[in-house]
NUTOR-335967 format. One record per residue: x, y, z of N, C-alpha, C in turn. Coordinates in Angstrom, 2 decimals, always signed. Layout:
BEGIN
+---------+---------+---------+---------+---------+---------+---------+---------+---------+
!      nu !      nv !      nw !     cau !     cav !     caw !      cu !      cv !      cw !
+---------+---------+---------+---------+---------+---------+---------+---------+---------+
!       X !       Y !       Z !       X !       Y !       Z !       X !       Y !       Z !
...
+---------+---------+---------+---------+---------+---------+---------+---------+---------+
***
This chain:
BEGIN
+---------+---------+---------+---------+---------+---------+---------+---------+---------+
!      nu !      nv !      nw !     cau !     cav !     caw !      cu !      cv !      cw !
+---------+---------+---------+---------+---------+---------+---------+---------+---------+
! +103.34 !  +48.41 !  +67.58 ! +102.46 !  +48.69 !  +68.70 ! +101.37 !  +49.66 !  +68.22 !
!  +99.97 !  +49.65 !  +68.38 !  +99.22 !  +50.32 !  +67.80 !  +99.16 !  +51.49 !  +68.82 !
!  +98.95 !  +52.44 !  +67.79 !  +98.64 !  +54.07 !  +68.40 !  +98.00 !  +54.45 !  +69.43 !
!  +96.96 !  +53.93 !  +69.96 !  +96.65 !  +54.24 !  +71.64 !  +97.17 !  +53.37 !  +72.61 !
!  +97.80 !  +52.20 !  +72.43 !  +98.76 !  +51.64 !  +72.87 ! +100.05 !  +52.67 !  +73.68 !
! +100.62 !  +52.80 !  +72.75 ! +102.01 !  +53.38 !  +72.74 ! +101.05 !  +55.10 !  +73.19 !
! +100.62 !  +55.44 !  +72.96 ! +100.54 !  +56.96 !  +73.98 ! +100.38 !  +57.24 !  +75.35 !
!  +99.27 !  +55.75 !  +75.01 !  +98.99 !  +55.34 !  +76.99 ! +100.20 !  +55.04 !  +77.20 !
! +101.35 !  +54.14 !  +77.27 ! +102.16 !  +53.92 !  +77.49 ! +103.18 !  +54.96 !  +78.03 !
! +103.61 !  +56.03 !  +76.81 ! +104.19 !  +57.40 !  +76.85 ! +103.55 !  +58.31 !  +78.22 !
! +102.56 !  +58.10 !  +78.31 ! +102.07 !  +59.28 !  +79.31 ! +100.96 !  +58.79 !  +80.20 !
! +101.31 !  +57.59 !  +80.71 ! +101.40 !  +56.96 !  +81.56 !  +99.67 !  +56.69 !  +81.96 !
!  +99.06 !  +56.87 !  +80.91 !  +97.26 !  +56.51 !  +81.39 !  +97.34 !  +55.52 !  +80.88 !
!  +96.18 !  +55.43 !  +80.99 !  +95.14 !  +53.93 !  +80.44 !  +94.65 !  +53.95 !  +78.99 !
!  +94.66 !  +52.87 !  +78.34 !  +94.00 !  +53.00 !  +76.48 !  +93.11 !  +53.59 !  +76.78 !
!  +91.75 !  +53.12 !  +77.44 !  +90.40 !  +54.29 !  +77.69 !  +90.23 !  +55.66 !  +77.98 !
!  +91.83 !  +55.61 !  +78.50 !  +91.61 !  +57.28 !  +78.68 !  +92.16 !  +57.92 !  +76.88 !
!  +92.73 !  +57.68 !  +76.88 !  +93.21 !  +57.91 !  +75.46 !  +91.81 !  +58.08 !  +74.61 !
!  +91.61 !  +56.62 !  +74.22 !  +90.09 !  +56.54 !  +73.49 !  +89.03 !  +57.68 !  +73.74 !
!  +89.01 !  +58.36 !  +75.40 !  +87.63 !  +58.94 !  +75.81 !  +88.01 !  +60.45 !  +75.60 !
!  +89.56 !  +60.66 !  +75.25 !  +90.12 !  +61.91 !  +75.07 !  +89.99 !  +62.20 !  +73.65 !
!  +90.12 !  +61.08 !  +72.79 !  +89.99 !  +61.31 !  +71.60 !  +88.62 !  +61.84 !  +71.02 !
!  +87.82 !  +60.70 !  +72.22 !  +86.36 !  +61.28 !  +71.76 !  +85.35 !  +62.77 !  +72.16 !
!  +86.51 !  +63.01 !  +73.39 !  +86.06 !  +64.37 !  +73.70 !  +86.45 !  +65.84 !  +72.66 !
!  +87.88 !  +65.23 !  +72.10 !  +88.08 !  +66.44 !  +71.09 !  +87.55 !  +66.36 !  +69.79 !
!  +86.99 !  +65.30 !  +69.48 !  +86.16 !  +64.63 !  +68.08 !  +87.49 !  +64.44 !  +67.33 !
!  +88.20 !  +63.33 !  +67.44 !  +89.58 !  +63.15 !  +67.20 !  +89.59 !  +61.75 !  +66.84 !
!  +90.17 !  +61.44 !  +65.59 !  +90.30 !  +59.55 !  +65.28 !  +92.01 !  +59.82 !  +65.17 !
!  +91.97 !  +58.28 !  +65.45 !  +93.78 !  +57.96 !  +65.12 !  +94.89 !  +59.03 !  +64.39 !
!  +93.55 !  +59.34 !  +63.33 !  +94.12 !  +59.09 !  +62.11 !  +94.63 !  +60.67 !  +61.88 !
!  +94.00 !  +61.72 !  +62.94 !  +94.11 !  +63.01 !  +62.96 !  +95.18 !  +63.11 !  +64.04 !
!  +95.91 !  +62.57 !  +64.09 !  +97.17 !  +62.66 !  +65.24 !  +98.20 !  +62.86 !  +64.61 !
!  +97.86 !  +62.77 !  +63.10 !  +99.10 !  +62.46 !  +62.55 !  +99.49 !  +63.59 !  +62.61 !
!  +98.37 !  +65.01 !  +62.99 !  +98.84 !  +66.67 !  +62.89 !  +99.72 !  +66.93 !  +64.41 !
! +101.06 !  +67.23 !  +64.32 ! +101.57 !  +67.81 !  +65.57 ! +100.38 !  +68.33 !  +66.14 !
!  +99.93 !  +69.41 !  +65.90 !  +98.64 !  +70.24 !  +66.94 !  +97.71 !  +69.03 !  +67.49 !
!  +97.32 !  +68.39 !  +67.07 !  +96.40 !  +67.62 !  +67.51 !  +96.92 !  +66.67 !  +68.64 !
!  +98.24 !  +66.15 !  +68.54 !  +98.47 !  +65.24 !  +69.46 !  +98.83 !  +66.29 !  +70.73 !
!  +98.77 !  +67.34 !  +70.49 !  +99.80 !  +68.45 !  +71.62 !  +98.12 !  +68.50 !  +72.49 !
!  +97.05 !  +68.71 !  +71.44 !  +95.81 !  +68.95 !  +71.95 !  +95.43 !  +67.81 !  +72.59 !
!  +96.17 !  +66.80 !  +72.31 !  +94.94 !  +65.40 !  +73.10 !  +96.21 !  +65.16 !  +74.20 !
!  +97.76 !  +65.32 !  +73.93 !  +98.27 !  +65.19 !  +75.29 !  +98.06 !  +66.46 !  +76.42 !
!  +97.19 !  +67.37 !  +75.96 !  +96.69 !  +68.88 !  +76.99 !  +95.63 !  +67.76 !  +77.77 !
!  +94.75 !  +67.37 !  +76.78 !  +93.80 !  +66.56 !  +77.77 !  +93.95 !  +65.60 !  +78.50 !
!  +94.82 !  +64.60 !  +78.15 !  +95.13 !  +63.96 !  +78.75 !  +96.22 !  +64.10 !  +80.19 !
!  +96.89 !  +65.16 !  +80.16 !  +97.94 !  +65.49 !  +81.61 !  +97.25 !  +66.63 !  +82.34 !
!  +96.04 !  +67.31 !  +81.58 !  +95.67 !  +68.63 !  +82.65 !  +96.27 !  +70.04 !  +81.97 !
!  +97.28 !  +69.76 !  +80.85 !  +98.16 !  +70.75 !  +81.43 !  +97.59 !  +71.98 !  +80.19 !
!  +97.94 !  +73.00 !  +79.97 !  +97.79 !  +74.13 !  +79.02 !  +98.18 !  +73.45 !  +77.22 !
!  +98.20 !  +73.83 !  +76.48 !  +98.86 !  +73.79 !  +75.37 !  +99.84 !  +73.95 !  +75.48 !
!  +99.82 !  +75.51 !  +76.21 ! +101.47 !  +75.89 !  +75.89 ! +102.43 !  +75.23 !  +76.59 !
! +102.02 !  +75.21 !  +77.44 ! +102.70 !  +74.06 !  +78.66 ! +103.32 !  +72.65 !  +77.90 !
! +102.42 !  +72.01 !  +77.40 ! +102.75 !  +71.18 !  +76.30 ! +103.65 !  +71.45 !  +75.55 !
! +103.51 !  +72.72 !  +74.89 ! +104.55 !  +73.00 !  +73.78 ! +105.70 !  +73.50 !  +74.05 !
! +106.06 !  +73.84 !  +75.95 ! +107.15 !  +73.88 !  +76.52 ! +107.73 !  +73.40 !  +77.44 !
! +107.24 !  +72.24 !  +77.66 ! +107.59 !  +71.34 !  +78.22 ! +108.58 !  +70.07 !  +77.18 !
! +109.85 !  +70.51 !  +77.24 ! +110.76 !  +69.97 !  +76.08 ! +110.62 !  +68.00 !  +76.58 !
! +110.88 !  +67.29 !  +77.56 ! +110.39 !  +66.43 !  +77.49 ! +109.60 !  +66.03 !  +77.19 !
! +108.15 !  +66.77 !  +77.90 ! +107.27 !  +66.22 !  +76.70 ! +106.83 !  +66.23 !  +75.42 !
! +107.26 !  +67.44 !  +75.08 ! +107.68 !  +67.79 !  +73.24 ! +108.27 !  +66.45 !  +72.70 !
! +109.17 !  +65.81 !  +73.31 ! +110.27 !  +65.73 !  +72.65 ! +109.44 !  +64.11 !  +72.65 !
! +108.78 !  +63.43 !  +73.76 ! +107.83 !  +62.59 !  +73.81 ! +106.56 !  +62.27 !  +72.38 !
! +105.98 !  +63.55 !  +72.74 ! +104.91 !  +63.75 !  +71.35 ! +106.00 !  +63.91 !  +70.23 !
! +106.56 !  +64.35 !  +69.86 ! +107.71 !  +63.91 !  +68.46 ! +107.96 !  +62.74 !  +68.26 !
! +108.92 !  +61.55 !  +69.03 ! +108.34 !  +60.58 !  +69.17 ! +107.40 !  +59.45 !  +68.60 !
! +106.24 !  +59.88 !  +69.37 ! +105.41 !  +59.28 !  +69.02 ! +105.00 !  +59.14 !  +67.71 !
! +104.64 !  +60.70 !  +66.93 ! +104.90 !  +60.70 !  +65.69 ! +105.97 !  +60.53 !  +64.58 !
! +107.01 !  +59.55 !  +64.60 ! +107.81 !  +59.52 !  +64.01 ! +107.71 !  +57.55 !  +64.07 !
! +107.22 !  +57.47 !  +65.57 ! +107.21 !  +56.08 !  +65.39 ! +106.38 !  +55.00 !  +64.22 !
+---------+---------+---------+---------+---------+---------+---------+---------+---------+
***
């Protein structure tokens, strides 16, 4: 399943939103591969803080995940 596929999927938006998040942080695919970065594009994408992100163990455990897939 390709990579904005499966995130939209995970966190429940749309590929475009993904795509328009990526393009708001100046972000390709290919820079997701950094934990920080995906924590940064799932902040944009749910609203929520970083840290929030980074303590929010479901969704941690989501963005891990993703990168492993």
């Amino acid at each position: 399943m390709p990579v904005v596929e499966e995130i939209a999927e995970k966190l429940g938006v749309s590929e475009e939103e993904v795509r328009e998040a990526l393009e708001v942080l100046g972000l390709t695919v290919t820079d997701l591969l950094s934990q920080g970065n995906m924590v940064m594009l799932t902040a944009q994408l749910t609203g929520m803080q970083t840290v929030d992100v980074l303590t929010d163990e479901n969704l941690f455990a989501q963005i891990t995940q993703l990168q492993t897939d």
